[in-house]
N, C-alpha and C positions, 0 to 999 in steps of 0.2 A: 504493500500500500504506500502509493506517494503522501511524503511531507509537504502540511506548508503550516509554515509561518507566516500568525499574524501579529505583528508590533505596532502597539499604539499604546498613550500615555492615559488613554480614558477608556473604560471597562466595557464601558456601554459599546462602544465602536466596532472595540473585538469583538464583541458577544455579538453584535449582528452579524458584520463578516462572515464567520461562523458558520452560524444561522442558517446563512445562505448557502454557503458553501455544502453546508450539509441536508440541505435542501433538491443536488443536485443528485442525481442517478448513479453516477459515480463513486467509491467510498475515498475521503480524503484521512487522513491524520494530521488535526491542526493542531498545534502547539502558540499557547500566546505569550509575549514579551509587551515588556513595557519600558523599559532600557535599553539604554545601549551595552549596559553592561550585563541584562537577563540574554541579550541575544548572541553575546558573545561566550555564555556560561551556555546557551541548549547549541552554538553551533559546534563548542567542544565535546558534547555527546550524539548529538543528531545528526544526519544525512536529509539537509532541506533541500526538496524541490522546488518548492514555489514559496516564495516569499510577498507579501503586500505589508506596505513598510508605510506609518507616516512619516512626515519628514522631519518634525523634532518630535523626539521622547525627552522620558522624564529628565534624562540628564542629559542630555546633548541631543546634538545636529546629527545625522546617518551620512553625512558626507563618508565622515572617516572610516564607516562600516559596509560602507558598500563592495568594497575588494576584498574585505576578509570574508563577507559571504559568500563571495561567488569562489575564491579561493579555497574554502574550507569544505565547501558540499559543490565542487566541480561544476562549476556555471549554471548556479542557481537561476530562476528564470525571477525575476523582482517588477513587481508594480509598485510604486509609489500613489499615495492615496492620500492627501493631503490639503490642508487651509490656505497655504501657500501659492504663490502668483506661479499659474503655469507658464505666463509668458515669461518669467523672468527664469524658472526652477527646471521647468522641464528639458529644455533643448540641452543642460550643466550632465541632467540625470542622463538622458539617451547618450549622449557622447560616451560614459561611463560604463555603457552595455546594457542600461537597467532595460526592458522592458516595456514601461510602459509607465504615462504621468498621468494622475485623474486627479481633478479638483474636488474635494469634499462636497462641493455645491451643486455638482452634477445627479441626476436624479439616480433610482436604484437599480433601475434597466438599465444605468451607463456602466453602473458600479461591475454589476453581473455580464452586459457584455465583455468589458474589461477585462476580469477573473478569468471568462470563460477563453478570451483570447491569451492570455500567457500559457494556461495551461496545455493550449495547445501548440503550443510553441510557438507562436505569432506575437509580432510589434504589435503593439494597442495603442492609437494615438489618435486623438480629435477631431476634427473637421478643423478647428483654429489652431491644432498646433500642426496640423499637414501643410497646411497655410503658410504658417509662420516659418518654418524649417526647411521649404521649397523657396521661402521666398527670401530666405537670411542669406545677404550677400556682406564681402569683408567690407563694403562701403557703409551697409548699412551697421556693420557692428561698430565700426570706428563713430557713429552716430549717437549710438548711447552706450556712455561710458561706465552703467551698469555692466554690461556684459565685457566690459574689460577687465571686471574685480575679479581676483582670485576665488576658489569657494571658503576658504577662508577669511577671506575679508569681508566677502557679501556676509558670514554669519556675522561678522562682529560687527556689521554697519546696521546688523537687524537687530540684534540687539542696544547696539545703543541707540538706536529711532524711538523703543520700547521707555527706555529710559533706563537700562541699568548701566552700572559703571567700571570702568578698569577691571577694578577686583573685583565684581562680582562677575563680569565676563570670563574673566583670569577662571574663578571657581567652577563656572558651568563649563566652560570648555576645556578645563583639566589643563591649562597650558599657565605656564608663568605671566605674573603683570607686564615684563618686558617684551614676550613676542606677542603679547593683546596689543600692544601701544605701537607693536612697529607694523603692527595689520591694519590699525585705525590709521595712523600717518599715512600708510600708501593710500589705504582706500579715499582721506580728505587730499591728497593729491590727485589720484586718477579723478574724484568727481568735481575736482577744481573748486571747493570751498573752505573757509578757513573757519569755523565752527561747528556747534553741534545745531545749531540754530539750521544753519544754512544745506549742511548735512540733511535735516531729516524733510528740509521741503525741496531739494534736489533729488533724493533717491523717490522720495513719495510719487514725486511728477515723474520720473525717468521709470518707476515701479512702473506706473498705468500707462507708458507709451511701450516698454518692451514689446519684445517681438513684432 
């Protein structure tokens, strides 16, 4: 029987998932996570097939767990299922090998198409992000200098939008206050502003024009 993992930071999320999942004809073994560090504790025991990932858990960003999944259980098939701007998120995750990116706000027939296309070993992607990934030229990325940020940077520039600071970024992303402060420095370079003021109605505006 295929594995899949579902990891999400709210109970309720996974337990529909689930749900569904288990709703289909097929028989799955799901297993849930809610960390970055519960999924890094079942991919040391388990052999995952299929993964549906939000994009932050309780304690961090999935950026940095995306290669050790697919590393650990030999090119996990991963949909990302998340709150998060597909146009700014998704085209970061495909490049990565993930799968497939669905916004939380899509209805439960997108959810279940989705599911149903990883599992069968198919890309899953949008109508807007077919769009958007057909139609991403390097002129248009040198255009918004969102998609110039590292994925390290984009996290620390979403986090401080939110309002937290140095150290508490330092703590959620498990990295010293030195390499938080030299991620923020690039990122108020590449987005050519000199505060946090200016920062967060830069990324905000440049957030809703991506892709």
């Amino acid at each position: 029987m295929e594995t899949v993992l579902i990891a999400d930071d709210h109970e309720i999320v996974r337990r529909g998932i689930r749900m569904l999942i288990e709703s289909f004809p097929e028989k799955y073994h799901c297993i849930e996570a809610n960390s970055c560090t519960a999924v890094a504790q079942i991919l040391s025991r388990e052999r995952i097939h299929y993964a549906i990932l939000d994009m932050v858990l309780a304690d961090g960003n999935i950026f940095s767990i995306i290669q050790p999944i697919e590393a650990c259980s030999h090119h996990t098939s991963i949909l990302v299922y998340s709150m998060n701007a597909e146009r700014i998120y998704a085209r970061r995750f495909i490049e990565k090998g993930v799968r497939g990116f669905l916004s939380k706000q899509t209805s439960i027939e997108e959810l279940e198409k989705a599911i149903r296309s990883i599992f069968k070993g198919e890309v899953y992607l949008s109508e807007e992000l077919k769009e958007s990934l057909l139609n991403k030229s390097p002129t248009n990325l040198s255009q918004n200098p969102v998609d110039r940020l590292s994925d390290r940077e984009l996290e620390v520039v979403e986090y401080v939008v939110i309002g937290m600071g140095t150290k508490e970024i330092a703590q959620k992303m498990n990295l010293d206050i030195t390499t938080i402060s030299t991620y923020r420095r690039r990122a108020f370079e590449k987005l050519e502003v000199q505060n946090t003021i200016e920062l967060k109605e830069k990324f905000l505006l440049y957030k809703t024009q991506a892709g």
